[in-house]
N, C-alpha and C positions, 0 to 999 in steps of 0.2 A: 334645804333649810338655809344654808350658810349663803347662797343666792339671794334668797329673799332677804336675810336678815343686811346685806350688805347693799341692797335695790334700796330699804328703806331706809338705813344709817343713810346714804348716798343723798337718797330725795330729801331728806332732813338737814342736812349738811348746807343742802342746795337751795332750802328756803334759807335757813339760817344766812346766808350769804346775801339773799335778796331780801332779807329783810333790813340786813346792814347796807347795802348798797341805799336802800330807797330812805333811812333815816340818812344816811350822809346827802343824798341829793337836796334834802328840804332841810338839809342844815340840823336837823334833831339829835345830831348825834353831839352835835357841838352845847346845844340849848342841856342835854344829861350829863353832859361834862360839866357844865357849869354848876349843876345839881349833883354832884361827886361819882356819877353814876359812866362806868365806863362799858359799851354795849357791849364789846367781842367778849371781852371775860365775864358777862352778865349772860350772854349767850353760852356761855361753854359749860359756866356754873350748873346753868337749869338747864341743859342736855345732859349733863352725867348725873342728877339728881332724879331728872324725869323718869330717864331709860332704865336709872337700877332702882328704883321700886317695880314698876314693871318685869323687868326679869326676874327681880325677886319673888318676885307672885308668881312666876311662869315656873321657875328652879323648882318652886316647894307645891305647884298644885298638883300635883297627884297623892304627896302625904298630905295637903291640907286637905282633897274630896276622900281619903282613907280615914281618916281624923275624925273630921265633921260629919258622916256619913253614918260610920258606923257599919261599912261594908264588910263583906265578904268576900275575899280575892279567891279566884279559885284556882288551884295548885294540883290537886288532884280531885276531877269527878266526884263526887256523894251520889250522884241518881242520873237517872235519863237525863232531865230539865239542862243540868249544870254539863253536861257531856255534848247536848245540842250545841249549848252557845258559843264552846269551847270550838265544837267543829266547823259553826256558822262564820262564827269569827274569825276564824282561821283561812276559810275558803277565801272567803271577802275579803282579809286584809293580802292574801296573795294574787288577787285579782286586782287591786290596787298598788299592789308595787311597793307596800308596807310590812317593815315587821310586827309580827305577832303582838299585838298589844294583850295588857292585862288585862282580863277579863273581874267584873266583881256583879254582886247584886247588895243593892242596900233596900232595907224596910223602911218603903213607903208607899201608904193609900192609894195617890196618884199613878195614872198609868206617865215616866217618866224613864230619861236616859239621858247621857251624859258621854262626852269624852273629853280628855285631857291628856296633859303634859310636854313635857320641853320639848320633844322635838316627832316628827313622823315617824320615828323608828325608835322613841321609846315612849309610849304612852298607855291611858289609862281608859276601856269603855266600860262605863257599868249600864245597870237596869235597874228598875227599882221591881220590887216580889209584887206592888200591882200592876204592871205590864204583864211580867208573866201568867199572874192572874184572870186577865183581865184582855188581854189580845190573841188572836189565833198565832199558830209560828208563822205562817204568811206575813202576817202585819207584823211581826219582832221581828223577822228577815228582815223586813225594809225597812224600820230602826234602826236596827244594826248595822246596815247598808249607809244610812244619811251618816252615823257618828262616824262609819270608816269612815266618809268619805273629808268627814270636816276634817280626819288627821290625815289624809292621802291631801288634800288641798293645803294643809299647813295653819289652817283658821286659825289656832291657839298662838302660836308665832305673829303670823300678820296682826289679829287682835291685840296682841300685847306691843311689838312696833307702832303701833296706829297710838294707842293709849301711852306712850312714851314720848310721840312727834306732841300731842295734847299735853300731857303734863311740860315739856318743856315750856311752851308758849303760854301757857296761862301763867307759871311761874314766874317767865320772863315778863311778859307783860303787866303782873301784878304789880312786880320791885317795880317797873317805871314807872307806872301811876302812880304807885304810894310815893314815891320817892318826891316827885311832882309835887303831889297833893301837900307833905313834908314841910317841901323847902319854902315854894310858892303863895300856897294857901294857908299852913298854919305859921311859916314864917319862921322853922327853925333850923336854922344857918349855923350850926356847929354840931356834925355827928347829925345820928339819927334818933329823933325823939318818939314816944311810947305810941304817936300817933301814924308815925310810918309802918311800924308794926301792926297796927288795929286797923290800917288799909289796907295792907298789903293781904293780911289776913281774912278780913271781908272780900275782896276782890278775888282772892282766889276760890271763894266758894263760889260766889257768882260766874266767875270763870269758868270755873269747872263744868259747873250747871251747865251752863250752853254748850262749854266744848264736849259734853258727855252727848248732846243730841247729833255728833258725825261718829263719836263710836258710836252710838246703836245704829242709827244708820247703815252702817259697814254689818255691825251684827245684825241685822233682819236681812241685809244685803246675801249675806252669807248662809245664809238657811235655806232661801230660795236656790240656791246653788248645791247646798247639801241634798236639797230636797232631790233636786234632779240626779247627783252621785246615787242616795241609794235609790232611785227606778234605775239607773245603772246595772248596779251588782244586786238587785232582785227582783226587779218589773217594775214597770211601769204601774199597774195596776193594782200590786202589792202596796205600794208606797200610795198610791192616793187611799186605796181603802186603809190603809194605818194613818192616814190624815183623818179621814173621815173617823175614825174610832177615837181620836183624840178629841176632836169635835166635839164628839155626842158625849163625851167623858170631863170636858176641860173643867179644872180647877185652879185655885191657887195655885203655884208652887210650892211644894216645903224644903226645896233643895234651898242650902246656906248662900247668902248672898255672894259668895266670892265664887261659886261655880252656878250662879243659876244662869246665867248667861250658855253656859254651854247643853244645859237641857235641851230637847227635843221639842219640849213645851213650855213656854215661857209662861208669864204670868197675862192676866186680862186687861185692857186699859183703852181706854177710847178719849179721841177728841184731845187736845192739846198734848195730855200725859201719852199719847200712844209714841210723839218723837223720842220719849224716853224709855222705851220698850223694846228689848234686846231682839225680841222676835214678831214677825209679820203676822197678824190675824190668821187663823187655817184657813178661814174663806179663801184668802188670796191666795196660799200657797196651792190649796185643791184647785183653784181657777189657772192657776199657772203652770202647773202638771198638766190638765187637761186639755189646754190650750197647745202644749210643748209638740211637737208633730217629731221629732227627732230622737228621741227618747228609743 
């Protein structure tokens, strides 16, 4: 973890620099000084702002999918079902090189699953009672297989890095347009008036919007990669037929919006809205299992 987390402060660090470098080449750095606006401490501002809502989301998601969820951790067995998972999980996460993550089940319709938390060796996988329902233990093996595999890969980490490099730059980039927009265009030359804030404020939704289409991006990127961890740790053949049953079954989500990114099944969308969709069509993921000769 401490790897990656130090690969992406590093690379962030390392635009940050080139982004300073290429406003000083065209002079803009001088043109925001004139406009009160001084980059490096405007840069450092929205990098420690960006990065710790971000962590803060990562610190508290496993009580916030305990929370919202409505799970059940299991601590000790009740019945066969909950004795499987415990053993499933267990195998798998030491086939990956992980510890023991919590296991839970939360009540929902959908055949659906999930993993979280701060780091690869302390995290959270549940299920939802219609998977269990509703899939053979073949197809939940190879569930349980993709969500090790996103916490053996570090996804909730990298996910949350990636959405910190983004909020810093939309932040940053906001103040300088509004600021811009401020001094230039509405012409107010002492401090900042109600109109730098009502841009700055606009633009960062707009900003966001877009920069939200390289993290999904990165998350559908990463599914296709989960997908292949669990034909890993339980077939080949498991994992696509548990695509296929997801397929014949898809629904909405009901998982809460600050963890539905990490289900197994995301939500349905086509056509411009699919860039903003955390996960790839099953078509494509079953065509790229099949396709995988490596496996």
């Amino acid at each position: 973890m401490f790897s990656r987390v130090a690969l992406f402060l590093a690379t962030n660090f390392a635009i940050m620099l080139l982004v300073t470098l290429i406003f000083k080449a065209f002079g803009l750095d001088m043109r925001a000084a004139q406009y009160g606006t001084n980059l490096g401490g405007l840069l450092v501002m929205c990098a420690v702002f960006g990065f710790a809502g971000s962590f803060i989301s990562l610190a508290i998601s496993k009580w916030m999918a305990k929370r919202t969820t409505g799970m059940t951790v299991i601590t000790q067995p009740r019945n066969e079902v909950e004795q499987w998972l415990l053993t499933t999980v267990g195998r798998q996460a030491d086939k990956a090189g992980i510890k023991m993550p919590e296991v839970g089940i939360y009540e929902a319709p959908e055949i659906n699953a999930f993993a979280t938390g701060m780091s690869r060796n302390s995290s959270l996988v549940a299920v939802s009672s219609g998977l269990l329902r509703s899939m053979t233990r073949d197809e939940a093996e190879a569930v349980l297989g993709h969500e090790i595999s996103h916490v053996a890969n570090g996804d909730m980490v990298t996910l949350t890095l990636i959405q910190g490099v983004v909020n810093t730059f939309v932040m940053f980039f906001a103040r300088i347009v509004g600021n811009i927009i401020d001094k230039a265009v509405l012409g107010n030359r002492e401090g900042r008036g109600i109109g730098y804030f009502v841009v700055v404020s606009v633009l960062e939704i707009v900003f966001g919007i877009l920069a939200s289409v390289i993290v999904m991006y990165f998350s559908r990127w990463r599914e296709f990669r989960a997908d292949a961890g669990g034909a890993n740790l339980a077939g080949k053949q498991k994992m696509i037929a548990a695509l296929e049953r997801l397929a014949s079954n898809q629904t909405q989500s009901s998982l809460p919006t600050q963890i539905a990114a990490f289900g197994i099944s995301g939500n349905i969308a086509k056509g411009v809205q699919g860039l903003f969709m955390s996960h790839p069509p099953l078509a494509d993921r079953i065509a790229a299992l099949k396709n995988t000769s490596s496996i």
